[in-house]
N, C-alpha and C positions, 0 to 999 in steps of 0.2 A: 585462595587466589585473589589477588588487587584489580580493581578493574584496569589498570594503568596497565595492566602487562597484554590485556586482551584489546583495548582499545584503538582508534583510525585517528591516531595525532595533527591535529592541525586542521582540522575535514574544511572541503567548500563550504562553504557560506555565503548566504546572498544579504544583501546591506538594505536595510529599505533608505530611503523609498527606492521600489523596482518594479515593475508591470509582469505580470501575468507571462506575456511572450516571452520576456527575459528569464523567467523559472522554466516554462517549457522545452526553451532551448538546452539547458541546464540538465534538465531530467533528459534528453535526448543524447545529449554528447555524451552523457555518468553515469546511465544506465540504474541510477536508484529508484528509488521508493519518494524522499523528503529531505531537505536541505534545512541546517541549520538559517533560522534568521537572526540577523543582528545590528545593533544600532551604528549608523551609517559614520564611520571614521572609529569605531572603537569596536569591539566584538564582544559587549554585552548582550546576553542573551534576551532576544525577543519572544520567539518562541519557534517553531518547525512550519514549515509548509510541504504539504504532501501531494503526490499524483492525486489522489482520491479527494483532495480537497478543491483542485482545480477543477476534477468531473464535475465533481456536484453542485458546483457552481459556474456553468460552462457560460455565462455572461458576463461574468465581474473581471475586469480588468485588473485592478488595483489590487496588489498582492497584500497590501497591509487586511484587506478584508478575506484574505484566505489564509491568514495564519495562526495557527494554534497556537495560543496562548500557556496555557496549561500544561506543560511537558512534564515529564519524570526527569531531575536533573542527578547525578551523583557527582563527586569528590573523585581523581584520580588516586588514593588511597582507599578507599570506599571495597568493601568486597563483592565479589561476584555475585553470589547469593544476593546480596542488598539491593543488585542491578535486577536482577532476574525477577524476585519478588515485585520488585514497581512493574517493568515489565504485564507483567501478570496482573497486579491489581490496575493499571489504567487500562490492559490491552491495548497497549503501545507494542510496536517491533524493535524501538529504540528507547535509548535513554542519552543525554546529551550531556558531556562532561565539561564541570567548567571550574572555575577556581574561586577562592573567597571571594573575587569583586565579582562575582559571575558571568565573566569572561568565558566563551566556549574556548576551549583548551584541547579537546577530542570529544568524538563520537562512537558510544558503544552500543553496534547493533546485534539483533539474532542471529544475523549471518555470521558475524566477527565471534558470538559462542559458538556456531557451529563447527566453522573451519578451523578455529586456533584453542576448539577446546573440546569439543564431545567428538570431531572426527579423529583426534589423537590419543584418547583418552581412552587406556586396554581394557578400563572397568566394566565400560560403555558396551562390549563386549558380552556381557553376560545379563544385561537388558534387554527385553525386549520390547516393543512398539506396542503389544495388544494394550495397555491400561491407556493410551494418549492419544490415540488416531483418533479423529472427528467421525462418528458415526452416522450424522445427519446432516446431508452434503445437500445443496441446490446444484441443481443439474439444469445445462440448457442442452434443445436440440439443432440437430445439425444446422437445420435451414432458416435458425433466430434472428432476425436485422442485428444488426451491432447497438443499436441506439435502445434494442429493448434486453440485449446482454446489458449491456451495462447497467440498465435498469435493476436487471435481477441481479447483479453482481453488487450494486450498492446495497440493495434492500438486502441481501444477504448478509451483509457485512465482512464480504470475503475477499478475497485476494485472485483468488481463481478460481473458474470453473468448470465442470470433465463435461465434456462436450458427448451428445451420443446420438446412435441414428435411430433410423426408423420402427427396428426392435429391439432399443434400450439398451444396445451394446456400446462400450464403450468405445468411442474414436478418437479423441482428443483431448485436448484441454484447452483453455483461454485465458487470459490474465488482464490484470489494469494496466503493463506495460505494453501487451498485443495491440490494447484498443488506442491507447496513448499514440505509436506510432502512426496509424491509419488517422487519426486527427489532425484538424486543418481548422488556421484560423478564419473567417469570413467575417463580412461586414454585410448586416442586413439593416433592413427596415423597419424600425418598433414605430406602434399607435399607442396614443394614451388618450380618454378624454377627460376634459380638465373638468376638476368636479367645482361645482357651485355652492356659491353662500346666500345666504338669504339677500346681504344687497347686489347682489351679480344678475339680473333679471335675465339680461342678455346671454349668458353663457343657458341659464337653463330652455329659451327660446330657442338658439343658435346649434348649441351641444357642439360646439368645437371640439375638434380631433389635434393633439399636436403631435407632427413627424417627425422623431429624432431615428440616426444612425450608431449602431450600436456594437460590439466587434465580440462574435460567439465562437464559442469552442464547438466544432458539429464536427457526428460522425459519418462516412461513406453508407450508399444506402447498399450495402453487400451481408452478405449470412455471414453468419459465426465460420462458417468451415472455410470461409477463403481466405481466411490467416490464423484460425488454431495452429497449436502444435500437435503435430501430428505421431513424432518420434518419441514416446512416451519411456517413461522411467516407471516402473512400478516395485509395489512395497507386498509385502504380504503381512498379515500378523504377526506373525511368529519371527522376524526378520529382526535384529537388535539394534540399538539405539546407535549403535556404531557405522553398522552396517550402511543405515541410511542417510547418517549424518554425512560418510564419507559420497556417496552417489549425490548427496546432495549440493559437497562442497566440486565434485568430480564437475558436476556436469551443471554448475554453474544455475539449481532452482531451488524453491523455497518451499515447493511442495509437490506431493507422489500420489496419485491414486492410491488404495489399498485395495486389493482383489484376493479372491478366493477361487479353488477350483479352477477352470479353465477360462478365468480371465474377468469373473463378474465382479463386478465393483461396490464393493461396499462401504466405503469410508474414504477418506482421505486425512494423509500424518503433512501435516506441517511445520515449518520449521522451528517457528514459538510453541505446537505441541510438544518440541523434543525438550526445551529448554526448562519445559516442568520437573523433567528429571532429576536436577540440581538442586531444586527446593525440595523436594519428598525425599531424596537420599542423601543429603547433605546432615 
């Protein structure tokens, strides 16, 4: 299969130069993940800017300082397999399609394998989840500030995470889309003091403070459980690659708890887990 036939033709793009506010809005109205960048009156590729790049840098304004450089690009003749592979070797979710002048032309994400290939695919069928599911999950508890989720959620390197209470039962889950919305831009107050040179005598006497206003991404001071999700989807092992991919495309997510027995959690399958299928059985 050609990436062209699974691919998002013509995807948004944002142009630099652009600010910070202008990709957030972007990721608000589009509901993704990361936006094609590109140079400003042509659509050569720059490189992606993602939700997670804006967390992690919740001061920086200037989008050109939050953009991945580095991307996985393919060819709209390119095979699927050849998508999936880069995929896998950057741990990227995307791969961003472009043409000999490398022009973005489409965008081919995990989710674009999910719903227009593994949730149709009858093979898919006689696979199941236990070799892929993530076995070793970071968990937050119910009553986490949001500001130290997403700490854990970066240092994890995850996307979500199953939210649980008091006796380690599972209640929910959280995402970098959940925390994104509860965000809000503010202007506060930075100090710096100016450091000194050997002929500066007066600053090392003085120790001047200079006040600049500086515009951060902050988030509400609220726990995890006042806007997890609550409505859960779950996976069991033995569940097939079909199975999940279609719940996955159904209900609009990227990832399932895994559970055993009467409801204990042990893993969690996501959606670049499922897409390993394609390279090991192809």
């Amino acid at each position: 299969m050609k990436v062209k036939s699974l691919m998002t033709p013509d995807p948004v793009v944002i142009e630099l130069p652009a600010t910070r506010n202008y990709a957030l809005d972007l990721f608000k109205k589009h509901r993704v993940r990361s936006f094609p960048v590109v140079k400003k009156g042509t659509k050569e590729l720059v490189g992606i800017v993602s939700i997670k790049s804006v967390l992690l840098h919740p001061d920086e304004d200037q989008l050109a300082m939050l953009v991945k450089r580095d991307v996985p690009t393919v060819h709209p003749n390119d095979t699927l397999r050849k998508a999936v592979k880069l995929m896998l070797e950057y741990d990227y979710r995307r791969v961003v399609v472009v043409d000999d002048q490398n022009r973005v032309v489409g965008i081919l994400t995990v989710g674009d394998i999910i719903r227009r290939y593994l949730s149709k695919n009858e093979k898919m069928k006689e696979i199941e989840i236990e070799p892929y599911y993530q076995r070793y999950v970071s968990v937050v508890w119910r009553g986490t500030p949001l500001k130290a989720a997403l700490k854990a959620l970066l240092l994890s390197n995850s996307m979500a995470l199953p939210v649980i209470d008091d006796e380690g039962n599972l209640i929910g889950i959280i995402d970098e889309t959940d925390l994104l919305k509860d965000s809000e831009i503010v202007r506060v107050m930075k100090s710096a003091e100016l450091a000194a040179s050997s002929e500066e005598e007066w600053i090392l006497e003085s120790h001047p403070v200079l006040l600049f206003e500086k515009a951060e991404l902050q988030l509400p001071k609220k726990p995890v459980e006042e806007i997890m999700t609550t409505e859960l989807k779950l996976a069991t092992p033995h569940m097939s690659v079909y199975e999940v991919a279609n719940i996955m495309t159904r209900e609009h997510i990227e990832q399932l708890p895994v559970v055993k027995g009467e409801g204990e959690i042990i893993g969690l399958i996501r959606d670049i887990d499922l897409i390993r299928v394609i390279v090991k059985k192809a």
